[in-house]
C-alpha positions as CSV (number, residue, x, y, z in Angstrom):
1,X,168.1,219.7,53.2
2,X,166.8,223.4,51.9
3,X,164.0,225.2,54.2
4,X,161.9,227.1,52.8
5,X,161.4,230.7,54.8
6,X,158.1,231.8,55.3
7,X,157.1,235.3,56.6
8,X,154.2,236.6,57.3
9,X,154.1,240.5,58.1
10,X,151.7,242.8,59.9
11,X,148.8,243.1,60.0
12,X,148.0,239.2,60.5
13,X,145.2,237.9,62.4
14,X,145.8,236.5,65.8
15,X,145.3,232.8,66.7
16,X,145.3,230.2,69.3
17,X,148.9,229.0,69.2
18,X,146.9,225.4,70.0
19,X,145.0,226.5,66.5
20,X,148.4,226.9,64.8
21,X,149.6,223.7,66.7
22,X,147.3,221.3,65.1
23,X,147.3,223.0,62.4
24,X,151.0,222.2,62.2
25,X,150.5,218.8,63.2
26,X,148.3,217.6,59.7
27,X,151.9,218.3,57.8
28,X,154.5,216.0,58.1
29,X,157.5,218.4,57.1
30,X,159.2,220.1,60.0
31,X,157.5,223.4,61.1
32,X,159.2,226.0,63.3
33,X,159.3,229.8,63.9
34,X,161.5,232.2,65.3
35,X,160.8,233.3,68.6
36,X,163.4,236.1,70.4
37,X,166.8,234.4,70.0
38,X,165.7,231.0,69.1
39,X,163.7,228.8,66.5
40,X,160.8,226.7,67.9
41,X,159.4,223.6,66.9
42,X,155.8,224.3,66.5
43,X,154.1,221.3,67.0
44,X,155.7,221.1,70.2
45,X,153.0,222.3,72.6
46,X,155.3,223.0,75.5
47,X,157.9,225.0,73.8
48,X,155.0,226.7,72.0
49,X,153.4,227.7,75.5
50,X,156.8,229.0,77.4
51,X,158.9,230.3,74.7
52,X,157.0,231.2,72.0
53,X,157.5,235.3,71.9
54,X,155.9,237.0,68.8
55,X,157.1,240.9,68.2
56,X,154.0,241.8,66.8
57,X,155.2,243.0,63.3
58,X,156.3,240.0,61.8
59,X,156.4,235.8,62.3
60,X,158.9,233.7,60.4
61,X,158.5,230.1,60.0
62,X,160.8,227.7,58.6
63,X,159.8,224.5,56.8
64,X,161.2,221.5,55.9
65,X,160.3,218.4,53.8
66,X,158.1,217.1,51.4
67,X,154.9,218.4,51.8
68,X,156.2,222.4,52.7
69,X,154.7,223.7,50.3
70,X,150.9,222.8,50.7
71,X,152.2,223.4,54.7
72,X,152.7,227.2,53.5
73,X,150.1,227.8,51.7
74,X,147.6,226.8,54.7
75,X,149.8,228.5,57.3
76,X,149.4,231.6,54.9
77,X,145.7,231.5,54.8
78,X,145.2,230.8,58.8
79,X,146.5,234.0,59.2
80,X,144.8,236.0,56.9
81,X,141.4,234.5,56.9
């Protein structure tokens, strides 16, 4: 199975992470982003909450599956409405 990289640079606008959750959660591919030393599923509330550490400059997500596409295009536009 490919992933398709997703990177979204500074400046971004800042959201919710429950925002980006449910946002998430419409999509059925697998979602996740890199956090620190380690990727993240982010429709996982929990592991959103505790270990979910942006740097400030730049948020990569990784998706997975049939609909990734339409899943990066609205991730995309969250951040840069």
């Amino acid at each position: 199975m490919l992933a398709k990289q997703l990177n979204i640079t500074a400046p971004y606008r800042t959201l919710p992470i429950s925002y980006l959750i449910q946002t998430a959660r419409y999509f059925s591919c697998t979602i996740q982003i890199q956090s620190a030393d380690s990727t993240i599923d982010v429709k996982d509330y929990d592991a959103m909450q505790k270990r979910f550490e942006p740097d400030g400059k730049r948020l990569i997500f990784y998706l997975s599956g049939s609909d990734e596409k339409e899943a990066a295009q609205r991730i995309r536009c969250i951040f840069q409405e």
